[in-house]
HTML snippet that shows the backbone in 3Dmol.js (N, CA, C, O; Angstrom):
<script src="https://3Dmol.org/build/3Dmol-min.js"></script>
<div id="view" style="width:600px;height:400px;position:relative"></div>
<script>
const pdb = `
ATOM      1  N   UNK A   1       0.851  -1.174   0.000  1.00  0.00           N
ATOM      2  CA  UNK A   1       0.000   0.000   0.000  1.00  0.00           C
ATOM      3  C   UNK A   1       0.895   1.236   0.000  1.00  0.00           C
ATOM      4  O   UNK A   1       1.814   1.354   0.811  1.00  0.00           O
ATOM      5  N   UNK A   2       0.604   2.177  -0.948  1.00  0.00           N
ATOM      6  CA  UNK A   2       1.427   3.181  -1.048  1.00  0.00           C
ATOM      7  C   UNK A   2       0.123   4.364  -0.150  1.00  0.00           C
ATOM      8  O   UNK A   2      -1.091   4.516  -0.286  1.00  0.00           O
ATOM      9  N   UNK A   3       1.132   4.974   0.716  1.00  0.00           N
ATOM     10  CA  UNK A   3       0.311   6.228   1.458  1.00  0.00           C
ATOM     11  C   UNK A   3       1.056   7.647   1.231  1.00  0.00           C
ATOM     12  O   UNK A   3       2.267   7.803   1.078  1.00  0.00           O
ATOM     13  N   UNK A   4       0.012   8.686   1.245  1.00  0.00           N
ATOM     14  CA  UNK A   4       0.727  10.373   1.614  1.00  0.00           C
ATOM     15  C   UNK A   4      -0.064  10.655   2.681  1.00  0.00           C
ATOM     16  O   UNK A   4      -0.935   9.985   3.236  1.00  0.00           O
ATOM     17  N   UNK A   5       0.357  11.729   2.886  1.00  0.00           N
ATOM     18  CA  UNK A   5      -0.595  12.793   3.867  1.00  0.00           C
ATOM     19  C   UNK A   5      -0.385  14.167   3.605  1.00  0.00           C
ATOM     20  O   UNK A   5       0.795  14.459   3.408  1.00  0.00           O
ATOM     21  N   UNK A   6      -1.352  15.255   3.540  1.00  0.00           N
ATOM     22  CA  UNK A   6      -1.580  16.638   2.917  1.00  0.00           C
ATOM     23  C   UNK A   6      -2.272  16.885   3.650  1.00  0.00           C
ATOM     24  O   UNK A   6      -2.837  16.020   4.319  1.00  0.00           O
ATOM     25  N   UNK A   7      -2.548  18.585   3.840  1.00  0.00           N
ATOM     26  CA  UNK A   7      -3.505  19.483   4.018  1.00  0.00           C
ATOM     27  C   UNK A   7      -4.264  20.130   2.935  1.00  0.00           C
ATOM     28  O   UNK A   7      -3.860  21.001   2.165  1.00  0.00           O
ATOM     29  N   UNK A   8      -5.983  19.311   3.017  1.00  0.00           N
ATOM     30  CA  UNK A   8      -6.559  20.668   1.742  1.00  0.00           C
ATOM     31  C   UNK A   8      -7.808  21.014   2.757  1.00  0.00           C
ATOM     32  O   UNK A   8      -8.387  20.777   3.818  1.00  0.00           O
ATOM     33  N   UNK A   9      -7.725  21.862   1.398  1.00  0.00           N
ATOM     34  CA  UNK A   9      -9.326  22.341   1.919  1.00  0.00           C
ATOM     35  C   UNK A   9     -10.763  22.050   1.125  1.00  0.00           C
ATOM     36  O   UNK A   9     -11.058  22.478   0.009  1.00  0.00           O
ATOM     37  N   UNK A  10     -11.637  21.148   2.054  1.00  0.00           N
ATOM     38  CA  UNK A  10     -12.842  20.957   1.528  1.00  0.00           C
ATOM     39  C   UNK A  10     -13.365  21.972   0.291  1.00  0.00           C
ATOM     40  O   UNK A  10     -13.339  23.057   0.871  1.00  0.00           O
ATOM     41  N   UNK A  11     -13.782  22.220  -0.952  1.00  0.00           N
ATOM     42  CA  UNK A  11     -14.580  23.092  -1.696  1.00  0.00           C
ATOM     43  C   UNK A  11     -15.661  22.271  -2.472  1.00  0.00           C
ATOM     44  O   UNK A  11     -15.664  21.377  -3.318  1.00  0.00           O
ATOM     45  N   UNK A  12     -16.647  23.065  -1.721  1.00  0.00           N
ATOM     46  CA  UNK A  12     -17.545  22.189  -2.495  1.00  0.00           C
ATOM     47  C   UNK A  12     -17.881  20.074  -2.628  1.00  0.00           C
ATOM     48  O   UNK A  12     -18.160  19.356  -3.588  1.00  0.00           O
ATOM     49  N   UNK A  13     -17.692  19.827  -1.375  1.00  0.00           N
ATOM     50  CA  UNK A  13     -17.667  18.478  -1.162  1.00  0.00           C
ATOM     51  C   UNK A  13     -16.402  17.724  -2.069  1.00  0.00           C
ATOM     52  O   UNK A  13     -16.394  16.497  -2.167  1.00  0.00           O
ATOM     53  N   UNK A  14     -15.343  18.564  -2.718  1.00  0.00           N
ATOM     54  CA  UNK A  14     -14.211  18.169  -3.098  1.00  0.00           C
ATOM     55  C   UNK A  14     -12.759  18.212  -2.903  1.00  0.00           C
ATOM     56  O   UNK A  14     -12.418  19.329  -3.290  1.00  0.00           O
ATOM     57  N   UNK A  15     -11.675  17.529  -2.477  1.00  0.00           N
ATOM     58  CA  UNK A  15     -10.656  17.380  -2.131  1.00  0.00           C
ATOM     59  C   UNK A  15      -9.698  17.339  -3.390  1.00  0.00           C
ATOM     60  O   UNK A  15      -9.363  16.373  -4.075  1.00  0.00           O
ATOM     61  N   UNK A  16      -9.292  18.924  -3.508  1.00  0.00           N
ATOM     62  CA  UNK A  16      -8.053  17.938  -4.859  1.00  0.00           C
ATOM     63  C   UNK A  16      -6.377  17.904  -3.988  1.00  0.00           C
ATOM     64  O   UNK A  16      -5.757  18.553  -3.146  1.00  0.00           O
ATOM     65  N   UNK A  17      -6.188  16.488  -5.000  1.00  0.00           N
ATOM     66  CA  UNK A  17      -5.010  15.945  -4.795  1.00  0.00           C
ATOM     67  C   UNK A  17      -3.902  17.346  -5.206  1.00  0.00           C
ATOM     68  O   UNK A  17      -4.005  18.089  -6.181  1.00  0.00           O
ATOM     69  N   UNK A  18      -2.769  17.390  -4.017  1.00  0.00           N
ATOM     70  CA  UNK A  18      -2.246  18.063  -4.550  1.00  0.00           C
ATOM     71  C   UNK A  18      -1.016  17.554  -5.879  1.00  0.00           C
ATOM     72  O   UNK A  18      -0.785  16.356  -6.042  1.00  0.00           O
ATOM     73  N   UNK A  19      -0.460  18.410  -6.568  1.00  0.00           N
ATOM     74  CA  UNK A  19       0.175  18.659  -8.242  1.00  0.00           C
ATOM     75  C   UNK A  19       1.108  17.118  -8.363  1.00  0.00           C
ATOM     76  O   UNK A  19       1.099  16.180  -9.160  1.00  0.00           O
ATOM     77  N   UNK A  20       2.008  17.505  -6.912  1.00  0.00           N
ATOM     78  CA  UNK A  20       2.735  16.484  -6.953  1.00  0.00           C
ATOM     79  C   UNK A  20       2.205  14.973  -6.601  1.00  0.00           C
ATOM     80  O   UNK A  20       3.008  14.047  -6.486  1.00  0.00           O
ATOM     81  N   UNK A  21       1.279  14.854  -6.494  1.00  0.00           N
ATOM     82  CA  UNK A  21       0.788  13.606  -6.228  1.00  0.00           C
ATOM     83  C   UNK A  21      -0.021  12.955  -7.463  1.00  0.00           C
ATOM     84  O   UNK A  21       0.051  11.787  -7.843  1.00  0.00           O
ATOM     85  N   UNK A  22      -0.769  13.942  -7.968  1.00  0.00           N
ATOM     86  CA  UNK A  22      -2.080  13.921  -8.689  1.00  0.00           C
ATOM     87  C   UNK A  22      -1.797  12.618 -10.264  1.00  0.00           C
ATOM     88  O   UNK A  22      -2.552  11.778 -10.753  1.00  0.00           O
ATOM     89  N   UNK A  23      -0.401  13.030 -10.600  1.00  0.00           N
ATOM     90  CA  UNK A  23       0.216  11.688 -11.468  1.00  0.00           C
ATOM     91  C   UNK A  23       0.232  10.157 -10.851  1.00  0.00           C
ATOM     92  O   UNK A  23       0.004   9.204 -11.597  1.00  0.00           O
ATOM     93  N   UNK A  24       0.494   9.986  -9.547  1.00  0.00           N
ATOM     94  CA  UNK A  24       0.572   8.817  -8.930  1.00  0.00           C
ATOM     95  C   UNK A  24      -0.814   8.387  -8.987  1.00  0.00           C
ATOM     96  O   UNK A  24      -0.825   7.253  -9.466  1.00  0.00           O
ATOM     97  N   UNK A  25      -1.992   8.786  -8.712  1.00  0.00           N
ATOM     98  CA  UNK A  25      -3.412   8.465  -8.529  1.00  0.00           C
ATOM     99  C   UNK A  25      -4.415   8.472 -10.252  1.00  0.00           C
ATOM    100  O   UNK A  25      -5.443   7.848 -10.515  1.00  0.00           O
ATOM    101  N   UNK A  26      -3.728   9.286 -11.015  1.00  0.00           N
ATOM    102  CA  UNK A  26      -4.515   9.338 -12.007  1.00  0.00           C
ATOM    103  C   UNK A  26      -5.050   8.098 -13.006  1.00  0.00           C
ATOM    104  O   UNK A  26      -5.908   8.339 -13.855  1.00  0.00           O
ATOM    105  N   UNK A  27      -4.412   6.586 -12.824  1.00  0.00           N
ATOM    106  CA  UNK A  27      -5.264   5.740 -13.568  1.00  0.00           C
ATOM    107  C   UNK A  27      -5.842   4.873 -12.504  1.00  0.00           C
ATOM    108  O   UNK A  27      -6.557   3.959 -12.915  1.00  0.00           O
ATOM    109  N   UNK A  28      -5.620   5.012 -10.822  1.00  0.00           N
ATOM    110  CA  UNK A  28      -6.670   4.533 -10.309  1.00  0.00           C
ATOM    111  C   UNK A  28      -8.358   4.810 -10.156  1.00  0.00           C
ATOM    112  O   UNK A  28      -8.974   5.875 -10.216  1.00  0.00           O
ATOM    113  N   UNK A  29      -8.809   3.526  -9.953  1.00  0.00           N
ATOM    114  CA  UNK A  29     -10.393   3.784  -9.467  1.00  0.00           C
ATOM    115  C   UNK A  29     -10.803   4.183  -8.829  1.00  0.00           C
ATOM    116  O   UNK A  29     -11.652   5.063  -8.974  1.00  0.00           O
ATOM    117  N   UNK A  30     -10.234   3.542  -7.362  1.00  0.00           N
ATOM    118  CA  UNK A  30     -10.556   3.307  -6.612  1.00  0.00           C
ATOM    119  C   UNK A  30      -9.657   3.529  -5.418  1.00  0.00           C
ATOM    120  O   UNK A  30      -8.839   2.660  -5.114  1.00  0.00           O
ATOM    121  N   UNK A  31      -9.768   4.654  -4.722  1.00  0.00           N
ATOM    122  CA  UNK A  31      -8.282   4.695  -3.531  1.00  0.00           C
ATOM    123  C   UNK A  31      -9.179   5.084  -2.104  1.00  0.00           C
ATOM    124  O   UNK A  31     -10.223   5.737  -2.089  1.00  0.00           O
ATOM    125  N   UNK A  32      -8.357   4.401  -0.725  1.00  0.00           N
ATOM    126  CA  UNK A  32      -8.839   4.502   0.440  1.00  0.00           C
ATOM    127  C   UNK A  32      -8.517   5.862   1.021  1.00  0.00           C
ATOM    128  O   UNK A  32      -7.315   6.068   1.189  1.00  0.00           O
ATOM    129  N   UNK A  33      -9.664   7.193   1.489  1.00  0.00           N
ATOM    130  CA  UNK A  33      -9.818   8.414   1.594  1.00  0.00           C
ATOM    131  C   UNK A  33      -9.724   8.069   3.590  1.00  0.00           C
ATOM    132  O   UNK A  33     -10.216   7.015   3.993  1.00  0.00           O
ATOM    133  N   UNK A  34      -9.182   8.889   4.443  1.00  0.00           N
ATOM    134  CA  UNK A  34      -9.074   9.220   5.710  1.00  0.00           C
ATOM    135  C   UNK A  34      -9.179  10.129   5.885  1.00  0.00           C
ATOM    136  O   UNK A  34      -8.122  10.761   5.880  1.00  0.00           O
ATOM    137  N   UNK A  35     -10.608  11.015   6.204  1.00  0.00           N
ATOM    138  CA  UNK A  35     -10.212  12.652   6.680  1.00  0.00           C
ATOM    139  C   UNK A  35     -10.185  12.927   8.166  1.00  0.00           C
ATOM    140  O   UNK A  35     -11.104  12.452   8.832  1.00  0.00           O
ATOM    141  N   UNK A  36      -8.980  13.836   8.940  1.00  0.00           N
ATOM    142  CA  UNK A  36      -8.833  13.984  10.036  1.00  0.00           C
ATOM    143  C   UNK A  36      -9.067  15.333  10.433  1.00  0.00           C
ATOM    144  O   UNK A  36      -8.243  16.150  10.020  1.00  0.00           O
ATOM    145  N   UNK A  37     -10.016  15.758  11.151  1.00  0.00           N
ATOM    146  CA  UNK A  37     -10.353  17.194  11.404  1.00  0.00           C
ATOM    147  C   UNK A  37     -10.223  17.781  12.208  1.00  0.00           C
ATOM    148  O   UNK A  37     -11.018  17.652  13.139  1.00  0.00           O
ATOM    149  N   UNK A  38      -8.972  18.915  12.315  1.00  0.00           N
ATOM    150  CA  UNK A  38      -8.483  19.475  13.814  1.00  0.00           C
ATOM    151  C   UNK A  38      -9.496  19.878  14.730  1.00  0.00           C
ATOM    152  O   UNK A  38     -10.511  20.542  14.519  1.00  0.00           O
ATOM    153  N   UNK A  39      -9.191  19.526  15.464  1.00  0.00           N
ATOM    154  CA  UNK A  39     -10.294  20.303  16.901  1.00  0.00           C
ATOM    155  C   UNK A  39     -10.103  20.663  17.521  1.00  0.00           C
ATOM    156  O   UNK A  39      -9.638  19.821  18.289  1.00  0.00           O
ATOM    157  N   UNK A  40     -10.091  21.871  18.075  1.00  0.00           N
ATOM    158  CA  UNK A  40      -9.959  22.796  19.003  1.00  0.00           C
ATOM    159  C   UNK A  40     -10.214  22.165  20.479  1.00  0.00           C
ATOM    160  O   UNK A  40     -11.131  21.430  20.845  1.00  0.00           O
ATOM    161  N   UNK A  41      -8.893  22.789  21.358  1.00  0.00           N
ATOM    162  CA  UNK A  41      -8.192  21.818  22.251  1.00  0.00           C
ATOM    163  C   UNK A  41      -9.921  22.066  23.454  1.00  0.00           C
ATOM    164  O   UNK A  41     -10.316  23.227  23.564  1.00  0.00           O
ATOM    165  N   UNK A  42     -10.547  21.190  24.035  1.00  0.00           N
ATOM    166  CA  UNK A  42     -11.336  21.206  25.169  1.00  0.00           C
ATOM    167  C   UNK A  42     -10.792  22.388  26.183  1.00  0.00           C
ATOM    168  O   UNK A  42     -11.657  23.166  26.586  1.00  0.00           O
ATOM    169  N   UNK A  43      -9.787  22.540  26.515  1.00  0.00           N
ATOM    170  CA  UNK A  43      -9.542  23.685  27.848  1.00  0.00           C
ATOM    171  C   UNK A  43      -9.522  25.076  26.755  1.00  0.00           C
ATOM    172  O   UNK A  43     -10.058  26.068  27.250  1.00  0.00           O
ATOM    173  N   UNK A  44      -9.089  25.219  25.645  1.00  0.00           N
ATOM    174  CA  UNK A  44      -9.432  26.417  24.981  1.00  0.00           C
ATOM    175  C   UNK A  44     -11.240  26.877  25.129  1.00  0.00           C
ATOM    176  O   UNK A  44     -11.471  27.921  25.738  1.00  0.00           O
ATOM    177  N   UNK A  45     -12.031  26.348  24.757  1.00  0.00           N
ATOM    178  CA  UNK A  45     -13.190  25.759  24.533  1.00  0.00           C
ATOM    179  C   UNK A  45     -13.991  26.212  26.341  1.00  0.00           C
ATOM    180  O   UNK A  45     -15.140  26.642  26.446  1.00  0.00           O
ATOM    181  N   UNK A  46     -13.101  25.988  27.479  1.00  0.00           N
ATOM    182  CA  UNK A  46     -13.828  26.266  28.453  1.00  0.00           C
ATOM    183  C   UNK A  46     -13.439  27.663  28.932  1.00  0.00           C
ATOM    184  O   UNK A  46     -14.269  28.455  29.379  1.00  0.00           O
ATOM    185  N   UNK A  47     -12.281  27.896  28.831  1.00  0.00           N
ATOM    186  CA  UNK A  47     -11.542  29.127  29.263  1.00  0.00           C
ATOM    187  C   UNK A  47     -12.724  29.989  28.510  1.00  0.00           C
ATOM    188  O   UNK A  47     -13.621  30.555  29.135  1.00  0.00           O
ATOM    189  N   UNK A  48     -12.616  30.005  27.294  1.00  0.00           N
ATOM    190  CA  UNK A  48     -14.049  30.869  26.237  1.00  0.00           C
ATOM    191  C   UNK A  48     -14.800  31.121  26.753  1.00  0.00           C
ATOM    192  O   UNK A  48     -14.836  32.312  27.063  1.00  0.00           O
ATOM    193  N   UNK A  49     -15.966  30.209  27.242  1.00  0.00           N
ATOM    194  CA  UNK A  49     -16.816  29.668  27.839  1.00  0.00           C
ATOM    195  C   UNK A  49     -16.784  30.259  29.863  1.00  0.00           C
ATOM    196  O   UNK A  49     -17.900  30.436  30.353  1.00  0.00           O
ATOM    197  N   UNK A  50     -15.965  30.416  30.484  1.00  0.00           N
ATOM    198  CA  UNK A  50     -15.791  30.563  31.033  1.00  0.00           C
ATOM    199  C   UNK A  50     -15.452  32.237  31.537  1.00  0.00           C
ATOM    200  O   UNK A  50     -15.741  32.791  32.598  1.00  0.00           O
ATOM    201  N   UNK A  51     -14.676  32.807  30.235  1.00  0.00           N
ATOM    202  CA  UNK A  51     -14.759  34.778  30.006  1.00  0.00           C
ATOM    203  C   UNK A  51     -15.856  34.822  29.977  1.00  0.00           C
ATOM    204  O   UNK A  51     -16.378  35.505  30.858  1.00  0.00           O
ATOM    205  N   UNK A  52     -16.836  34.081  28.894  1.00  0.00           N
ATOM    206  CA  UNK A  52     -18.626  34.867  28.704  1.00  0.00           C
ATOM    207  C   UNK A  52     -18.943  34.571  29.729  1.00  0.00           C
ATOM    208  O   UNK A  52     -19.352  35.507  30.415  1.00  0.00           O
ATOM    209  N   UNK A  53     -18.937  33.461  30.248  1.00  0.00           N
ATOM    210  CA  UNK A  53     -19.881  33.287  31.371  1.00  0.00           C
ATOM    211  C   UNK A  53     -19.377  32.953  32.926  1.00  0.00           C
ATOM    212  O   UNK A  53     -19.575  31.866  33.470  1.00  0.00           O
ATOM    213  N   UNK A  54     -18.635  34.174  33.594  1.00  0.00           N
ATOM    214  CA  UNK A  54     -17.871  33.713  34.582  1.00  0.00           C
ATOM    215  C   UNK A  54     -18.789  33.480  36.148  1.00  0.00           C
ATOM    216  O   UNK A  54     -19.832  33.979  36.571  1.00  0.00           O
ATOM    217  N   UNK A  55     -17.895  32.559  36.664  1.00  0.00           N
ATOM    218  CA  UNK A  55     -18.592  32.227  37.810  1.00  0.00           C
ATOM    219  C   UNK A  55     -18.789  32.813  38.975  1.00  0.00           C
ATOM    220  O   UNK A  55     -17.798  33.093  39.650  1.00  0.00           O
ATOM    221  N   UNK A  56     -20.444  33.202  39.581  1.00  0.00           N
ATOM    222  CA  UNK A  56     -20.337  34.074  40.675  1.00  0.00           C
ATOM    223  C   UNK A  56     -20.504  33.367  41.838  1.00  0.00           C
ATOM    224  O   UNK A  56     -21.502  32.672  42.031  1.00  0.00           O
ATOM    225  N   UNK A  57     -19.549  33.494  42.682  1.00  0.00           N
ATOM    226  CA  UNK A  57     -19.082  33.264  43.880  1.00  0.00           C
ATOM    227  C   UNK A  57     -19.681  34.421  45.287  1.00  0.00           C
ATOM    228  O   UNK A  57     -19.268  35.564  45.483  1.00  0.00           O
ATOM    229  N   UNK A  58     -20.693  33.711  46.062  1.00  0.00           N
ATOM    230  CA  UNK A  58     -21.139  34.603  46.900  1.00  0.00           C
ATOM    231  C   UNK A  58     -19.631  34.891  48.415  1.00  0.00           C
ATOM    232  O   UNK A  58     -18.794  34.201  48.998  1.00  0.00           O
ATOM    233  N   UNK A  59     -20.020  36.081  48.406  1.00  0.00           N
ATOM    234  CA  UNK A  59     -19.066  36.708  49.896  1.00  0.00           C
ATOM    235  C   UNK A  59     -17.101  36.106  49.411  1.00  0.00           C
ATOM    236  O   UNK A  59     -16.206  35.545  50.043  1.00  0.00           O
ATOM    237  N   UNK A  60     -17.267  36.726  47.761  1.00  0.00           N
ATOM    238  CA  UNK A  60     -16.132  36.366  47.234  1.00  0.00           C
ATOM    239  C   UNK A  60     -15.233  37.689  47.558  1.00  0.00           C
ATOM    240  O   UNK A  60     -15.839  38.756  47.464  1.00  0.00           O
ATOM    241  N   UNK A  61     -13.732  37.748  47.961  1.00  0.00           N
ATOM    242  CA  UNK A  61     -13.283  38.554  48.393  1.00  0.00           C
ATOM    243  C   UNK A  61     -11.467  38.449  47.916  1.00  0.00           C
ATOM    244  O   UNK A  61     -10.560  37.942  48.575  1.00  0.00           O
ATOM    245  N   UNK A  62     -11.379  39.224  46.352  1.00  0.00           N
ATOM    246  CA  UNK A  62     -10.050  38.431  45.661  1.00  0.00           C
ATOM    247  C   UNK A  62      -9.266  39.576  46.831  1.00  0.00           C
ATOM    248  O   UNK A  62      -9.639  40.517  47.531  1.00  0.00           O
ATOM    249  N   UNK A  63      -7.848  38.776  46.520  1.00  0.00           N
ATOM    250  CA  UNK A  63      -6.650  39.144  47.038  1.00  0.00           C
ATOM    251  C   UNK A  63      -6.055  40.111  46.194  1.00  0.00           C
ATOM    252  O   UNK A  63      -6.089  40.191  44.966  1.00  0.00           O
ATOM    253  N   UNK A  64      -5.268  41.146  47.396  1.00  0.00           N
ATOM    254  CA  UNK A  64      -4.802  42.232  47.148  1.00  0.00           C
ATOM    255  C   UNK A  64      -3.605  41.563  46.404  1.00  0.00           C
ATOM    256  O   UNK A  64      -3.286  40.387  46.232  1.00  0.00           O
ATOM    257  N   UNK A  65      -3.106  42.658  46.059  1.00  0.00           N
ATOM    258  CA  UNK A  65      -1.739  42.449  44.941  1.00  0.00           C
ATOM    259  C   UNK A  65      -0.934  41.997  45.940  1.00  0.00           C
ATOM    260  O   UNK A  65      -0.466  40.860  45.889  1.00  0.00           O
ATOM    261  N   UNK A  66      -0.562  43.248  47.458  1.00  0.00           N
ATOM    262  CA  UNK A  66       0.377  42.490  47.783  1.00  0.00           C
ATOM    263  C   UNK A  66       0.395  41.570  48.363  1.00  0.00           C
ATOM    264  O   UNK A  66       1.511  41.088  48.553  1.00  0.00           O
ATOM    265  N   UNK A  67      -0.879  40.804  48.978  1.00  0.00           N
ATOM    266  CA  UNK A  67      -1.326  39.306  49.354  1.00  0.00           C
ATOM    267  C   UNK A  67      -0.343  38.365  48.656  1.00  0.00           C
ATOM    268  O   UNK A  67       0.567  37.736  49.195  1.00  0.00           O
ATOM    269  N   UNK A  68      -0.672  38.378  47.403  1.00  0.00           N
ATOM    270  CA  UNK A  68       0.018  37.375  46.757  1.00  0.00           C
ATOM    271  C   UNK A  68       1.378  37.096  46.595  1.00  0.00           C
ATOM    272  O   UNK A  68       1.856  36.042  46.177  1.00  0.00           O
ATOM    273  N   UNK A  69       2.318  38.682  47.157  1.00  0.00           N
ATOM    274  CA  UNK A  69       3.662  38.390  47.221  1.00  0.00           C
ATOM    275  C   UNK A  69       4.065  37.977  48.627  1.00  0.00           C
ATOM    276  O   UNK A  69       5.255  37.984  48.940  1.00  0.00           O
ATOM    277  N   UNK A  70       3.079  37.604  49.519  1.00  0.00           N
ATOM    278  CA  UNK A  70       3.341  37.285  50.843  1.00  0.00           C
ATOM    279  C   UNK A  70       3.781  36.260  51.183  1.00  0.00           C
ATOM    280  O   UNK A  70       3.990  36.044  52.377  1.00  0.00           O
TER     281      UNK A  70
END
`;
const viewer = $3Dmol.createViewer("view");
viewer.addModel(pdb, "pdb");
viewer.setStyle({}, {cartoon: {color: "spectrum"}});
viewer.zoomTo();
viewer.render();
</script>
């Protein structure tokens, strides 16, 4: 089994092969397609989620600046 791997972009429900490849595939029929679709990491996703909609904490009382160098 001969394999590549590329980045395209979907247009129109079509994937073209890129230039340098496109000779290797051109008298097949029939070839096995894998699409892998990045996803945006889960803690990006809550942090987001978390600016719009932050959590209120009753008799919440943050620390002074110099608290924290104490």
């Amino acid at each position: 089994m001969f394999a590549i791997e590329f980045q395209a972009n979907i247009q129109n429900g079509f994937i073209e092969i890129p230039e340098e490849y496109k000779q290797q595939f051109q008298q097949e029929k029939s070839i096995k397609v894998i699409l892998l679709k990045d996803e945006q990491s889960p803690n990006r996703d809550m942090i987001a989620h978390l600016l719009d909609n932050p959590i209120q904490v009753n008799e919440f009382i943050p620390i002074k600046r110099d608290e924290i160098y104490e």
